[in-house]
C-alpha positions as CSV (number, residue, x, y, z in Angstrom):
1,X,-112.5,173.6,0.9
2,X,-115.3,175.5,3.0
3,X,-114.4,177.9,5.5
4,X,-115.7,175.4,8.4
5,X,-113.4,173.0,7.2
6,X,-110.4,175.5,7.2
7,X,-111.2,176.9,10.4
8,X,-111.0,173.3,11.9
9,X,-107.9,172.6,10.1
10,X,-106.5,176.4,11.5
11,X,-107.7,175.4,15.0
12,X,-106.3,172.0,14.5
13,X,-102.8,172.9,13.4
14,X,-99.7,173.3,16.2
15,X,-98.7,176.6,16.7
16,X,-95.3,177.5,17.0
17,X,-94.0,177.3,21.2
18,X,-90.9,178.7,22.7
19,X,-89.3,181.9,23.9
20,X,-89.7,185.3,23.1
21,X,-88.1,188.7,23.5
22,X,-89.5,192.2,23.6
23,X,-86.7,194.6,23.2
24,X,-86.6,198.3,23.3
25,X,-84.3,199.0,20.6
26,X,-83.3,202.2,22.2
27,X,-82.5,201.2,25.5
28,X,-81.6,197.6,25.4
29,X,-83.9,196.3,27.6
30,X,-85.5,193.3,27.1
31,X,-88.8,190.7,28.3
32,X,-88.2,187.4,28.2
33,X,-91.3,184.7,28.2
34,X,-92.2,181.8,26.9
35,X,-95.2,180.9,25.7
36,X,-96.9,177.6,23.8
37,X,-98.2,179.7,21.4
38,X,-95.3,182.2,19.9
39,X,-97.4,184.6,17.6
40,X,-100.5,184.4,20.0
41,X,-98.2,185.9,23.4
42,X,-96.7,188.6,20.7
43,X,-99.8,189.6,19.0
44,X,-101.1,189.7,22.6
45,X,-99.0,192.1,23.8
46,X,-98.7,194.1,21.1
47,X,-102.7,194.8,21.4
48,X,-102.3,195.3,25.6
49,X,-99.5,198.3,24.6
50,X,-101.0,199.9,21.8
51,X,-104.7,200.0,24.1
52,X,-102.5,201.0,27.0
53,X,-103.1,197.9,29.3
54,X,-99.9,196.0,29.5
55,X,-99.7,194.2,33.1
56,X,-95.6,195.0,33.0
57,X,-96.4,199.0,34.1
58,X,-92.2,199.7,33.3
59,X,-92.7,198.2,29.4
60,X,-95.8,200.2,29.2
61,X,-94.6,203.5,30.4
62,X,-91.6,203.2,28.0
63,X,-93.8,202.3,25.5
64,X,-95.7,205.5,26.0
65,X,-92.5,207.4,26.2
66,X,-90.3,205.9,23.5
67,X,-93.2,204.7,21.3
68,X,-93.7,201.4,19.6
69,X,-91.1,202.1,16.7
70,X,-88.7,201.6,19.2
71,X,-89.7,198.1,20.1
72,X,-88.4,194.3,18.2
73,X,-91.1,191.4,19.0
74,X,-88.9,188.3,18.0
75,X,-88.9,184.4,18.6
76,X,-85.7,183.7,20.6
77,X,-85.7,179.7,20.7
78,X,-88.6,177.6,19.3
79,X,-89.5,174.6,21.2
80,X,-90.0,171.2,18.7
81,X,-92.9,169.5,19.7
82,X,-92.7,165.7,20.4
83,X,-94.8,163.4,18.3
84,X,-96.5,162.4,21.2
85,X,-100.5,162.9,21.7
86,X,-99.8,163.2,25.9
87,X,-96.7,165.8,25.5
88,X,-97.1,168.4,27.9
89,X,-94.3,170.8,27.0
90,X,-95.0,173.2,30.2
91,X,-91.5,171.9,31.8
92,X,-89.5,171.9,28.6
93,X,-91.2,175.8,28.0
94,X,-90.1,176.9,31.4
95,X,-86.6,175.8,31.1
96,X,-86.1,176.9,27.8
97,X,-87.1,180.3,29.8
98,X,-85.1,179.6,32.6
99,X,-81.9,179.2,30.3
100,X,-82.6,182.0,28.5
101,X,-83.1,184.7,31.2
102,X,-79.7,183.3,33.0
103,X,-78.0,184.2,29.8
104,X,-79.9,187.6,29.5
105,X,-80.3,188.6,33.0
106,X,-83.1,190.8,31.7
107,X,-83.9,192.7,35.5
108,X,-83.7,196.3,36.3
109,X,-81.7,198.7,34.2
110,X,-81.1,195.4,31.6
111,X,-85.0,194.5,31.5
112,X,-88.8,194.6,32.3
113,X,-88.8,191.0,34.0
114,X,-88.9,190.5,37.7
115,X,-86.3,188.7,39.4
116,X,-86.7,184.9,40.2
117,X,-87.7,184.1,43.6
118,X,-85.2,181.4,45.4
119,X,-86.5,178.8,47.5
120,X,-84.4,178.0,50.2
């Protein structure tokens, strides 16, 4: 197989989707996200701490304190992908999410997410 023909088949190939955690081993705090492609979001963030530009400024500055020995990137829930071509899991991500931060609660001294805006 030629290395066209396995890039295709890389690019072509469904990446794991679901919800994630970042949690600071020492602290307990957590990040919760979901994402439609698990080891892309990680891998993502990993790079944006080690270079220092992580959008969450609270992760990044413990980061910088704690160090990154002190942080677990893990897959909480992955999301099963219907065998349909028109499957647009974006709902089914965000609840998964949803769910997951209700059982967490991953806000202030518990986590680096922000708290969920209600519409009244």
């Amino acid at each position: 197989m030629d290395k066209k023909t396995k890039k295709r088949e890389f690019k072509d190939a469904l990446q794991p989707m679901g919800v994630y955690q970042i949690k600071n081993k020492l602290n307990g705090k957590v990040l919760i996200g979901s994402s439609n492609n698990l080891s892309a979001i990680l891998n993502r963030f990993k790079a944006e701490l080690k270079m220092g530009s992580c959008r969450n400024k609270t992760l990044q500055n413990e980061w910088k304190q704690f160090g990154p020995e002190v942080f677990e990137f893990k897959e909480l829930e992955v999301l099963e992908p219907l065998n349909n071509p028109s499957y647009d899991p974006t709902e089914d991500l965000h609840f998964l999410e949803e769910i997951w931060t209700k059982k967490l609660s991953p806000y202030g001294d518990k986590g680096y997410n922000k708290p969920l805006k209600t519409v009244i």
